[in-house]
C-alpha positions as CSV (number, residue, x, y, z in Angstrom):
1,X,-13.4,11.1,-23.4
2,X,-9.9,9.1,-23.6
3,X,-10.0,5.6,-23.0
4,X,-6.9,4.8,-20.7
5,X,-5.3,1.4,-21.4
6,X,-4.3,-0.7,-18.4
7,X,-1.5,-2.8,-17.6
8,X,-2.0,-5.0,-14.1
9,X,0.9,-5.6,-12.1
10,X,1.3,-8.6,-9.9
11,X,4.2,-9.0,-7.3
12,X,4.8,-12.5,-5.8
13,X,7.5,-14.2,-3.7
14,X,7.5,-17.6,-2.9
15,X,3.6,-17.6,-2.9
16,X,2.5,-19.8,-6.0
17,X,-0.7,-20.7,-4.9
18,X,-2.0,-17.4,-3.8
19,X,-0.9,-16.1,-7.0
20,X,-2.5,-18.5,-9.0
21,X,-5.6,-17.8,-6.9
22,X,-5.3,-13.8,-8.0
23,X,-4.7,-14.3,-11.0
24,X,-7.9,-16.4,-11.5
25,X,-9.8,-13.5,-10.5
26,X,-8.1,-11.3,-12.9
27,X,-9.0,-13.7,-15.4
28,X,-12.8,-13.0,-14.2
29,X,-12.4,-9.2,-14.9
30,X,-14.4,-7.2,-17.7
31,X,-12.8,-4.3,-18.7
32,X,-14.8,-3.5,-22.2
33,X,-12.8,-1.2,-24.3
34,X,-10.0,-1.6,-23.0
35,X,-6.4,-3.0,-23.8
36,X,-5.5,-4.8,-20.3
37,X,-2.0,-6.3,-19.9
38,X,-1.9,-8.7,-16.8
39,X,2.2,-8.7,-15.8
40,X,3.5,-11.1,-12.7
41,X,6.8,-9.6,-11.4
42,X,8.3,-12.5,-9.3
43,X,11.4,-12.1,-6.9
44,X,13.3,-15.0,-7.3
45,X,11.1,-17.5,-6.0
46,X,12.4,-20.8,-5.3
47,X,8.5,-22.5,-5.1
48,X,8.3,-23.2,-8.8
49,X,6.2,-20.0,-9.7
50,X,8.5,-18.9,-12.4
51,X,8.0,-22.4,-13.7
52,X,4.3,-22.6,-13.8
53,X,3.2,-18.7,-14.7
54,X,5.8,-19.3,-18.3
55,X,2.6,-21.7,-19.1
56,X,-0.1,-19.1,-17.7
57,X,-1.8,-17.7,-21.3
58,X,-2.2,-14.1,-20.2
59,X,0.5,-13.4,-18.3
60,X,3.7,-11.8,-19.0
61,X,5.9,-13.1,-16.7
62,X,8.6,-10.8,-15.4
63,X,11.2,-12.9,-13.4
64,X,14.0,-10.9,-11.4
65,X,16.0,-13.8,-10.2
66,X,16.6,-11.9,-6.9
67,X,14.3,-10.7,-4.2
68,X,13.8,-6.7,-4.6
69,X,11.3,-5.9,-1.9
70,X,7.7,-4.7,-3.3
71,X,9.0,-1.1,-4.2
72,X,11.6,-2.7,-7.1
73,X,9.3,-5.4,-7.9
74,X,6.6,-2.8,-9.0
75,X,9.2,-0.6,-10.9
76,X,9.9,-3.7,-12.6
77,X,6.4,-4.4,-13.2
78,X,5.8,-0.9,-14.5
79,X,9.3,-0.2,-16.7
80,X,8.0,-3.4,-18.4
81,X,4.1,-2.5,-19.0
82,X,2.7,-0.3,-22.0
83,X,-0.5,1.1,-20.0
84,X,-1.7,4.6,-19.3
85,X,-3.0,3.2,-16.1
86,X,-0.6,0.9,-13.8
87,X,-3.2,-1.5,-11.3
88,X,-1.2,-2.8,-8.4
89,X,-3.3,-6.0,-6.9
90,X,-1.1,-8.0,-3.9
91,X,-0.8,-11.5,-5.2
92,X,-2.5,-12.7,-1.5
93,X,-5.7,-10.9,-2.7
94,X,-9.2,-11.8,-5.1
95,X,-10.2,-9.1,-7.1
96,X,-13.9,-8.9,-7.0
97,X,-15.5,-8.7,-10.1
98,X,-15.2,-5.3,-12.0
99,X,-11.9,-3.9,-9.8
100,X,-10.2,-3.3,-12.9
101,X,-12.6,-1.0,-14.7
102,X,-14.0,0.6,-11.3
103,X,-10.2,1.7,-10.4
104,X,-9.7,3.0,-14.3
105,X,-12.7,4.7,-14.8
106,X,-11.9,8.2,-13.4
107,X,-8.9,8.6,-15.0
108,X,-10.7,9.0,-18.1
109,X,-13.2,11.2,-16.8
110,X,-13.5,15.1,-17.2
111,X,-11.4,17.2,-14.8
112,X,-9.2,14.1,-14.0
113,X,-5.6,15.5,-15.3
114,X,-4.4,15.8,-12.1
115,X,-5.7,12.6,-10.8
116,X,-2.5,10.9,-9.4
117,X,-4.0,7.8,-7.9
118,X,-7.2,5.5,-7.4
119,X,-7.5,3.2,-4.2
120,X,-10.1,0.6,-4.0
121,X,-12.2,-0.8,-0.6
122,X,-9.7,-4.3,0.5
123,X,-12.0,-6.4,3.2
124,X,-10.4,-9.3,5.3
125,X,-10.5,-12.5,4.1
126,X,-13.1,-14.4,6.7
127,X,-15.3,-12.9,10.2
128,X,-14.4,-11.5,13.3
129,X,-16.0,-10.9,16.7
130,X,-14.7,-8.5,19.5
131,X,-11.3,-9.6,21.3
132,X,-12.1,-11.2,25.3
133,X,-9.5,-9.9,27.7
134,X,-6.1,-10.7,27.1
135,X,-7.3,-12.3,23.8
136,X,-5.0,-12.1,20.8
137,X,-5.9,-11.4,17.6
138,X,-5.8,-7.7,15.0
139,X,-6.1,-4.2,17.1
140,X,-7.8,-1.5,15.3
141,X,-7.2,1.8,15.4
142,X,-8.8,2.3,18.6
143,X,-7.2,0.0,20.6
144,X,-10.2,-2.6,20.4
145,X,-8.9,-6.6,19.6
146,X,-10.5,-8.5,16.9
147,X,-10.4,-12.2,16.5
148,X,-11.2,-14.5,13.2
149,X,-14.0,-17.0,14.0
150,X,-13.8,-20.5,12.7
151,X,-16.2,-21.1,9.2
152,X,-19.7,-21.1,10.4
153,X,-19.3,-19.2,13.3
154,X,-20.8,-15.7,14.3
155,X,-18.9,-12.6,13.4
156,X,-19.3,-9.7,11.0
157,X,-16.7,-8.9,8.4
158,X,-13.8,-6.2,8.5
159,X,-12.3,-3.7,6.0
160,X,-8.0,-3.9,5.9
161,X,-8.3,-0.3,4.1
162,X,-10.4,2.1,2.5
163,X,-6.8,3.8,1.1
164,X,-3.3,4.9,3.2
165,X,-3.3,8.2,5.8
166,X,-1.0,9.5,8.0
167,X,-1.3,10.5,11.5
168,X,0.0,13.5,13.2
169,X,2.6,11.1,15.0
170,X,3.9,9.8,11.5
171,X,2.1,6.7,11.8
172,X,0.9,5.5,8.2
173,X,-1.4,3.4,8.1
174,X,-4.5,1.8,6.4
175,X,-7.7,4.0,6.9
176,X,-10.9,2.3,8.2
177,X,-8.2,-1.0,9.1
178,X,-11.0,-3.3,11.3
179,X,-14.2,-1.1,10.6
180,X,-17.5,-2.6,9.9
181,X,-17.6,-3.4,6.0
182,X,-20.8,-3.4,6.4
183,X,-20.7,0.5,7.1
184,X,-21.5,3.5,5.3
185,X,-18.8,4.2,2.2
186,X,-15.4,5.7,3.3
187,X,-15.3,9.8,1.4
188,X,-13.3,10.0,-1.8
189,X,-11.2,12.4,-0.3
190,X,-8.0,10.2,1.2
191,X,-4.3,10.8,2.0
192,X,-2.4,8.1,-0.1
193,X,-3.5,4.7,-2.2
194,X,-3.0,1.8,-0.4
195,X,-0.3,-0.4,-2.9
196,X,-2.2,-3.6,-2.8
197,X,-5.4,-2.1,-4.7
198,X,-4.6,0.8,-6.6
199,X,-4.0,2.4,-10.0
200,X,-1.5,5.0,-10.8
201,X,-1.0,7.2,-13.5
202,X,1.6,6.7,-15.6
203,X,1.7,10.3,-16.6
204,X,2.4,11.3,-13.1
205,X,4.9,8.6,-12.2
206,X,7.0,9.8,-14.6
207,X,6.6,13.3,-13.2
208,X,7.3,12.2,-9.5
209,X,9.5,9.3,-10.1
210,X,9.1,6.0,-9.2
211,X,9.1,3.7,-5.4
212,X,11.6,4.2,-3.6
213,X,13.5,0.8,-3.5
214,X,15.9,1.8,-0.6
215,X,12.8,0.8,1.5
216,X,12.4,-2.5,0.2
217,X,9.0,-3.3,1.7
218,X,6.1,-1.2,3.9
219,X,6.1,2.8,3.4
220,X,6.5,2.9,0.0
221,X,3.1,3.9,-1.0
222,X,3.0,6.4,1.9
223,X,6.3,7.9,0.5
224,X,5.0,8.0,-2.9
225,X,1.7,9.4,-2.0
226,X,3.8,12.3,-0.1
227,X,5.7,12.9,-3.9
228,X,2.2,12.7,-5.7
229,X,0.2,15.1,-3.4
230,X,3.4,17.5,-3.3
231,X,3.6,17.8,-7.0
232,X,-0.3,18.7,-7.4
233,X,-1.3,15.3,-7.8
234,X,-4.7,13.9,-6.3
235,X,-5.6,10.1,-5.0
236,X,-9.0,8.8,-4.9
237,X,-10.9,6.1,-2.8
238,X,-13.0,4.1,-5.3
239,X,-15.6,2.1,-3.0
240,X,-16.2,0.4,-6.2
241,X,-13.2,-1.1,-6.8
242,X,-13.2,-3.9,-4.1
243,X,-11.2,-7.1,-2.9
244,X,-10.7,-9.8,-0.6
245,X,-7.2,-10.0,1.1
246,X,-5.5,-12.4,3.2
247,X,-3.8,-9.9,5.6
248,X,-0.1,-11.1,6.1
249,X,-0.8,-13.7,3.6
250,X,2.5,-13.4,1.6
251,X,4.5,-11.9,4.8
252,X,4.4,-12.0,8.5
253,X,3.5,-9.2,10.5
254,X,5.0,-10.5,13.3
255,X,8.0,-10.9,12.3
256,X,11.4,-9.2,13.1
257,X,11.7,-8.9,9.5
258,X,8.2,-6.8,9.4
259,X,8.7,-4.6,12.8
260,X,12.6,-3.8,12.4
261,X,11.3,-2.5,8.1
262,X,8.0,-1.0,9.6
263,X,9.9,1.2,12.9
264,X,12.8,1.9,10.0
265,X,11.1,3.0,7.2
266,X,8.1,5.2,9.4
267,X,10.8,7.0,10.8
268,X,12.5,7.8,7.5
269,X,9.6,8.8,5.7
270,X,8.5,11.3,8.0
271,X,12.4,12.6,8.1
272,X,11.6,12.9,4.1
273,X,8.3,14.8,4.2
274,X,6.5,15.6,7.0
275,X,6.5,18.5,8.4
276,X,9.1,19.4,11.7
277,X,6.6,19.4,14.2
278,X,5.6,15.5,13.2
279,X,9.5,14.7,12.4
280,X,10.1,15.8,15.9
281,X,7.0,13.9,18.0
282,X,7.7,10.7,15.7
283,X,11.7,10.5,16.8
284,X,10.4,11.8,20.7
285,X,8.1,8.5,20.6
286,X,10.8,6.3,19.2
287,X,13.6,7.7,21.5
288,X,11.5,6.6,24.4
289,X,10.5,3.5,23.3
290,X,13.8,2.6,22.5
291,X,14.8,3.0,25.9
292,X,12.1,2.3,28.3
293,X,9.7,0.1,25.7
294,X,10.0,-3.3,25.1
295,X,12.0,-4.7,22.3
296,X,14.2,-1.9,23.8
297,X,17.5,-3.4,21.3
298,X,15.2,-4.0,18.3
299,X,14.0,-0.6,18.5
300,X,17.1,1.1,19.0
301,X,18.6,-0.6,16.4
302,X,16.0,0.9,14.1
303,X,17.1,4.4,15.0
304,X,20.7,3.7,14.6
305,X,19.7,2.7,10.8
306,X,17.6,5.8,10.5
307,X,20.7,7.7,11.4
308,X,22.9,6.4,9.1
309,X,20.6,7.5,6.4
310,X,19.7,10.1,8.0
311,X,21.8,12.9,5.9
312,X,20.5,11.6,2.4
313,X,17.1,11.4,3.4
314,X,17.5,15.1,4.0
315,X,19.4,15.6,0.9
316,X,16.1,14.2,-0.6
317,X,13.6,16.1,1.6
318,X,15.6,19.3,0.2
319,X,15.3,18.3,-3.6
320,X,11.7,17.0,-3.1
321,X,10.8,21.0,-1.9
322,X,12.4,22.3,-5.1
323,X,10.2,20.8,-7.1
324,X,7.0,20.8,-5.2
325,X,4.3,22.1,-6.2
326,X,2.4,22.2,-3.1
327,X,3.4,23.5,0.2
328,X,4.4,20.7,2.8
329,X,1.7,22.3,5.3
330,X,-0.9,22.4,2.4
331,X,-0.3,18.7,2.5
332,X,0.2,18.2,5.9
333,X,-3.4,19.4,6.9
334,X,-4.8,15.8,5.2
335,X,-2.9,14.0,8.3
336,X,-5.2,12.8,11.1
337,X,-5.3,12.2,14.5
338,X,-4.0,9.0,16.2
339,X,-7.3,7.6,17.1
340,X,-10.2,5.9,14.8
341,X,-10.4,7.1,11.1
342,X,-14.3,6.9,11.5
């Protein structure tokens, strides 16, 4: 049995002290055997984290002077690194102890040469009781609201993912996002590996190619989990391999910035893989929205930037069946239906 060597990879913008917190529980990791490499790629941040991580023994700082997005900040990371194995942990998260091995492990176990992809167990930061009417707070998959209580306060804690799937819609998103973490373990068996707890193979991102940094941020480890699973490649849920995240820590899912990349980028993945049928419901659901939904402009603005790339996304989807090794319905059979993943 091979013992795979492991380089982490850390993206941060602007978020020094969340980082620093991450990194701390890197530092807490056991990984024996092993030659771990813990890399921070940072996207020109203007907080003084490029300052204070040059001090950090441990850390090879890899310092971009511009933002990227997360898809270039992890190409960085990973055209930089050494390892067989490339972790991804989000900078807004605490690795639990033993992530690093737990996520490793099967790559070096028997049968695992087509093992693409391992995705750990990421529970929210904090509790959560059920949502009163006309309360605000996170909606799970099945419509339900949840709101964080204060410390001290009555509530049960809530998985963010148990790894990425995709609906029959187009919608990726995480699996298990709101259920019970105090429920049974999610199956092994999962679409995609959710980017902010993961580890990929090195040996099949070179045979797939790496993020795709036209889409900046949000999709890209749907779109890469299409590319991996078309070319024969597997991904794994690990319930093992756990952490604590601050959902929306380092960005704002409210934001325009969030919505307009999230509408965008959904759309132009499916246009790259899915399979007609979806392509066509997914644009169907947008058109109307864009017209008789609110945030009518925003919306139609996002399908007026899916058109314009709309030609060499298909260029793409074209050169992406040449090479695959797996039928697109073969792959297409793992998408789920719109309601809960449990």
């Amino acid at each position: 049995m091979t013992t795979s060597s492991v380089s982490v990879v850390v993206v941060t913008w602007n978020g020094l002290d969340l980082t620093l917190r991450c990194l701390d529980s890197l530092d807490r990791q056991r990984a024996p055997g092993r030659a771990v490499e813990v890399l921070v790629v940072d996207n020109g941040s203007t907080d003084g984290t490029v300052e204070a991580l040059r001090e950090r023994p441990g850390v090879r700082l890899v310092p971009l002077g511009r933002n990227t997005g997360f898809a270039g900040g992890v190409n960085a990371g990973v055209a930089a690194s050494s390892g067989d194995v490339v972790v991804l942990l989000n900078n807004d998260a605490v690795a639990e102890p033993g992530l690093v091995e737990q996520l490793v492990a099967p790559f070096d176990a028997s049968g695992a040469e087509r093992l693409g992809a391992t995705t750990g167990r990421v529970a929210l930061r904090g509790r959560f009781r059920p949502g009163r009417a006309g309360e605000a707070g996170l909606v799970d998959h099945a419509g339900r609201t949840w709101v964080r209580v204060p410390d001290g306060e009555v509530g049960s804690e809530r998985l963010n993912s148990t790894g990425n799937e995709v609906t029959r819609a187009a919608n990726g998103r995480d699996r298990d996002w709101l259920a019970d973490a105090a429920g049974p373990p999610a199956s092994v068996d999962v679409f995609g590996f959710n980017g902010g707890c993961a580890a990929l193979s090195r040996a099949a991102l070179s045979d797939v190619g790496p993020f795709d940094e036209s889409l900046f941020m949000y999709y890209e480890d749907t779109e890469l989990s299409w590319r991996l699973r078309r070319r024969g490649w597997t991904v794994a849920h690990v319930d093992g391999a756990r952490t604590v995240h601050d959902h929306a820590g380092s960005s704002d899912a409210t934001s325009a910035f969030f919505r307009d990349h999230n509408e965008r980028n959904r759309l132009l993945v499916a246009l790259l893989h899915a399979p007609a049928p979806v392509v066509a419901r997914a644009f169907a659901r947008a058109g109307v929205r864009a017209v008789l939904g609110p945030e009518r402009g925003r919306r139609a603005r996002a399908l007026v930037a899916v058109a314009r790339r709309a030609p060499a996304a298909l260029r793409r989807r074209r050169a992406v069946d040449r090479t695959a090794r797996v039928p697109r319905p073969v792959v297409a059979a793992l998408l789920v239906a719109e309601g809960p993943s449990r």
